[in-house]
N, C-alpha and C positions, 0 to 999 in steps of 0.2 A: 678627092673633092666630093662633096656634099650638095645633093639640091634644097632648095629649101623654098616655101612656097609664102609668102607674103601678102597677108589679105588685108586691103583698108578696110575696115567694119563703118559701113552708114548708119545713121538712124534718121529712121524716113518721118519727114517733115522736117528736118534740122539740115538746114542747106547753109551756103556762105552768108556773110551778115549784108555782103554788097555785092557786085558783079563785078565792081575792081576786085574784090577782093577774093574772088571765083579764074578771074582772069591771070592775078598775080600766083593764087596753088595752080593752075596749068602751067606757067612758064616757070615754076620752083620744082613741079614735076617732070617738066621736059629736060630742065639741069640736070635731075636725079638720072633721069635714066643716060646720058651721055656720060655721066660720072659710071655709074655702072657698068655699061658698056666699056669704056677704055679702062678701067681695072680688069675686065676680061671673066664678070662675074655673068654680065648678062646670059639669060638664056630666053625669058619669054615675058612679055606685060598686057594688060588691057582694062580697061574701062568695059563696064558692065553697064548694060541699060538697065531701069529699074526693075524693079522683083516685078510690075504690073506685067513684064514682057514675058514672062518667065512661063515654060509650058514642064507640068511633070509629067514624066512615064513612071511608070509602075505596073508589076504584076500582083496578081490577084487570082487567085482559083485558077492558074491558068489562060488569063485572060489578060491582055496588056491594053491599058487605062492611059487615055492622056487626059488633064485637067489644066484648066489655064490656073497661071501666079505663080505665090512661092510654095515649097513643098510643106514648110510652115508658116503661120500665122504670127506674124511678131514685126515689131518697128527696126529689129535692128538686121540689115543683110549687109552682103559684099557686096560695096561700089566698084572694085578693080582689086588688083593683083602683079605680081611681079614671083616668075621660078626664078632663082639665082644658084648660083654654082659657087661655094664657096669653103673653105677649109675645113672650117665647123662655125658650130652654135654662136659663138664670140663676135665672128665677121658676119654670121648671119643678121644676129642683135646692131652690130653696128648700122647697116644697110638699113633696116628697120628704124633705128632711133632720128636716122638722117629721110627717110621716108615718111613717117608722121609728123614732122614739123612740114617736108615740104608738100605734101598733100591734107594737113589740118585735118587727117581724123586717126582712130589709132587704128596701129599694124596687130594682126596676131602672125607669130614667126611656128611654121610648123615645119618638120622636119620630113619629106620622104619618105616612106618604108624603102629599105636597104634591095636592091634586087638579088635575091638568090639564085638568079640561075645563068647569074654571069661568071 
């Protein structure tokens, strides 16, 4: 089995067109992840507060820097996410194509790096 890391991509300013319609992708995303879960792919999910919460560390000369926001300057971040455990790439895609309709933004599907020192 395979992890695979599931990211909704926001673009900030660009929210639901109504608050039904904010209320209806919550309860299309609460189906998703109980589908999930009793397929037995679950492994982890969450919603993200906006980039404004965002604090960066970084080194520099030696010296470790916090700065508030994102670590870049751009409209589009990760709203949430979802790890899954799944065969491969195919069932990863599927989870995803059933994921961006029910959270109405798009999924990027990234694969792991493999642990080598298991």
């Amino acid at each position: 089995m395979n992890h695979y890391l599931l990211s909704v991509h926001m673009v900030e300013g660009e929210g639901y067109p109504s608050e039904e319609e904010m209320q209806q992708a919550f309860k299309d995303v609460d189906a998703l992840n109980t589908e999930i879960k009793k397929a037995g792919a679950w492994v982890f999910a969450g919603g993200l507060e906006t980039p404004d919460t965002a604090t960066v560390v970084r080194e520099d000369k030696g010296q470790i820097l916090t700065t508030d926001g994102p670590f870049v300057e751009g409209k589009e971040h990760i709203g949430g996410f979802w790890v899954i455990k799944v065969a491969d790439l195919d069932e990863a895609l599927d989870w995803a194509k059933r994921a961006t309709v029910a959270c109405r933004g798009a999924v990027e599907v990234r694969p792991f790096q493999e642990d080598t020192e298991s």
